[in-house]
C-alpha positions in Angstrom: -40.0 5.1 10.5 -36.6 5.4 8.0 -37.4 3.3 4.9 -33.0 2.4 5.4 -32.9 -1.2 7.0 -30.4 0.9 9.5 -32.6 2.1 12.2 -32.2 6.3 12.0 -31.6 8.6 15.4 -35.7 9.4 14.8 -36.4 5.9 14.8 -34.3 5.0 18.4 -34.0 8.4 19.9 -32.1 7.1 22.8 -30.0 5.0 21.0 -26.0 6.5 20.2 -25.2 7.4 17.0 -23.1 6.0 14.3 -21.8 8.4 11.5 -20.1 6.7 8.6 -20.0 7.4 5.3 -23.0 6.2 3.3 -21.5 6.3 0.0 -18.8 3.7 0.4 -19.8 0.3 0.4 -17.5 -1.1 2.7 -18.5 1.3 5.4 -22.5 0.4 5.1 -20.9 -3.5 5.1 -19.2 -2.7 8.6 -22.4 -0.7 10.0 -24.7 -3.8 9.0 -22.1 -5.9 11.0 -22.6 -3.5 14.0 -26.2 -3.9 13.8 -26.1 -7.3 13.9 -23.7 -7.4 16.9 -26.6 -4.6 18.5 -29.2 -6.8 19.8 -30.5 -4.3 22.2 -31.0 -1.6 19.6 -28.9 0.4 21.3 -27.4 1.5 18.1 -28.8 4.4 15.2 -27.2 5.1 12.2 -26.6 8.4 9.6 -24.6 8.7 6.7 -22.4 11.7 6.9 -24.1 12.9 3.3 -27.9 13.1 5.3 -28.4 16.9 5.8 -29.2 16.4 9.5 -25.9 15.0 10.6 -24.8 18.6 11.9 -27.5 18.0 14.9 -24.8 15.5 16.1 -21.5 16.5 15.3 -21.9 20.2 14.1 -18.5 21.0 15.0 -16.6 18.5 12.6 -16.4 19.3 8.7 -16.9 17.4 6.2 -13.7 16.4 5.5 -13.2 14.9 9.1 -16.0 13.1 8.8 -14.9 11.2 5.9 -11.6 10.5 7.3 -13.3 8.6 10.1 -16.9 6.9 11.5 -18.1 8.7 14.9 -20.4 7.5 17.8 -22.1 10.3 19.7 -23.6 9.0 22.5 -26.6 10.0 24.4 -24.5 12.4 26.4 -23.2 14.2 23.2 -19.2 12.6 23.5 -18.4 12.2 20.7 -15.7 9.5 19.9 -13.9 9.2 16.2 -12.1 5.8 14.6 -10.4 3.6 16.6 -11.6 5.4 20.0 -15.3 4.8 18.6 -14.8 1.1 18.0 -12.9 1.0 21.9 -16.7 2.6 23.3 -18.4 0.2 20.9 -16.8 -2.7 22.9 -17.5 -1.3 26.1 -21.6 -0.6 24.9 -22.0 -4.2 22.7 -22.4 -7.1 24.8 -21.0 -9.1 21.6 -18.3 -7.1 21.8 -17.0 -7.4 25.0 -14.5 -10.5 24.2 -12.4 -7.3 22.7 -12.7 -4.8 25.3 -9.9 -5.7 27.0 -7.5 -6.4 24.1 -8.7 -2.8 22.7 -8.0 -0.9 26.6 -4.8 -2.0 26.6 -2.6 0.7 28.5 -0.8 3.1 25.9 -2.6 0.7 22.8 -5.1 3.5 21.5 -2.0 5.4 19.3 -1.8 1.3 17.5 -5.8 0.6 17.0 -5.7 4.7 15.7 -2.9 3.8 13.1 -4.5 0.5 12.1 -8.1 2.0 11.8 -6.4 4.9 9.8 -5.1 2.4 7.3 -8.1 0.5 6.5 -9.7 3.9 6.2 -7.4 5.5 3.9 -7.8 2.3 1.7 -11.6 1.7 2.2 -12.5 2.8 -1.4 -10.2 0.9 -3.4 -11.8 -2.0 -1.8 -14.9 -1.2 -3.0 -13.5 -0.7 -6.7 -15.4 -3.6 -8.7 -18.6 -2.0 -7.3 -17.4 1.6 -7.2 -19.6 4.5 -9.5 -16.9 5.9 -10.5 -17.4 9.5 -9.6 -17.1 9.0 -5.9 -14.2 6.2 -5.6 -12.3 8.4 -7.8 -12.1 11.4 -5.7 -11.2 9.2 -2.7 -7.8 7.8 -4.8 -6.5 10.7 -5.8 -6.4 11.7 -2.8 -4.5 8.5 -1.0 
């Protein structure tokens, strides 16, 4: 079993997979609200920094990965941003009050431009708790 109180991909191997970045705080906030919306466990979780995320999204770099969480699913999709949070509404039954404003016709380019600005500014929300060495990269770069 992973010693993280996120449940891994070995721990639920039929479960999708989240990727977010486990170095910012605000992104292991939203992933512990995910798991608390996932009663069914049909959730696992990996930081982009763990060595074994290229068994699920070999094809991304780094860099895109940091821009944006991912779900694979069990079928290998993989889904990035706002069109991961779309399939999360779809797969959470907690969700599901959302799944309808999020599948609006022609809304995905809105949720992708909304999703991109929390992202951009995720670090600088973390900034009383921030290291340092890792926020800092992230806001010269914004």
């Amino acid at each position: 079993m992973s010693t993280s109180p996120l449940p891994a991909p070995t721990d639920l191997p039929d479960a999708d997979v989240v990727i977010f970045d486990g170095q910012c705080q605000f992104c292991q906030r939203q992933v512990a609200r995910l798991r608390r919306l996932d009663g069914g466990q049909r959730l696992a979780f990996l930081s982009l920094h763990d060595p074994t995320v290229k068994e699920y999204c070999g094809s991304l770099t780094h860099e895109q990965m940091m821009e944006q969480m991912y779900v694979v699913n069990r079928a290998g999709e993989r889904f990035g941003g706002a069109a991961a949070f779309r399939y999360l509404t779809r797969r959470l039954p907690k969700l599901w009050l959302l799944a309808p404003l999020l599948h609006l016709p022609l809304s995905l380019p809105v949720w992708r431009w909304l999703y991109g600005q929390v992202a951009k500014r995720r670090y600088r929300w973390n900034k009383p708790a921030c290291d340092g060495t890792t926020c800092r990269v992230h806001f010269g770069k914004r």
